[in-house]
C-alpha positions, 0 to 999 in steps of 0.5 A: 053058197059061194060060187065054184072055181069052175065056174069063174074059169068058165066065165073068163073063157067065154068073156076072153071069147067074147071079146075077141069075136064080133060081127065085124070079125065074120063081115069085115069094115067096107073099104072105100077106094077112091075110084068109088069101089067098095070092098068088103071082106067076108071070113069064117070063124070057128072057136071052141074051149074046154075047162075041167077040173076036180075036187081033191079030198082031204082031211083039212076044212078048206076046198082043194080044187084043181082045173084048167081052161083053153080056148082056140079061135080060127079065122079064115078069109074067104072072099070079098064082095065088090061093089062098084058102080051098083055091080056085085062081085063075089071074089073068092080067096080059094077055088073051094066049092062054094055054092053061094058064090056059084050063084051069084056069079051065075046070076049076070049070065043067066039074065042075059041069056033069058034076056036074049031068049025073050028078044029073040021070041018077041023078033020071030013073032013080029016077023010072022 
């Protein structure tokens, strides 16, 4: 049995995709600037395809067959992560609720809060 129409255009859709989207597409190359930093961008991707088609009767031996196939990719930068001298920087492209992000920049703050907490603690207890 030969293979459907169908699916050869499903096949070249989802090759097409394949193509244009890897891991580097989502987690850019590092850029390496000469002071050392390195820069690395970060996106979303989203795609989608669709293919359909139909078999048209008739009165000949020979298949009649109808159909079409699309395919739409975005991709949309959202941040960049910055490393520089062993500190990571989460830079943003938009104010959009990110909670990853929220996080990783909360994390320094934090630290120095505990810090300064168990400092303080320690000092209160050496005075007594």
């Amino acid at each position: 049995m030969s293979q459907h129409p169908i699916e050869g255009m499903l096949g070249t859709s989802m090759e097409k995709i394949r193509e244009m989207i890897d891991v580097n597409t989502i987690i850019g190359d590092p850029i390496t600037t000469p002071d050392g930093t390195v820069i690395i961008p970060v996106s979303k991707v989203s795609f989608g395809f669709g293919s359909g088609g139909s078999d048209f009767p008739n009165k000949r031996d020979r298949d009649l067959f109808g159909g079409g196939a699309g395919a739409g990719i975005s991709i949309q930068p959202l941040a960049f992560l910055v490393v520089f001298q062993g500190d990571v920087k989460l830079l943003q492209m938009s104010d959009g609720d990110s909670t990853a992000g929220h996080i990783i920049e909360a994390v320094p703050g934090l630290l120095e809060k505990f810090s300064s907490m168990f400092s303080k603690k320690k000092e209160d207890t050496d005075e007594k």
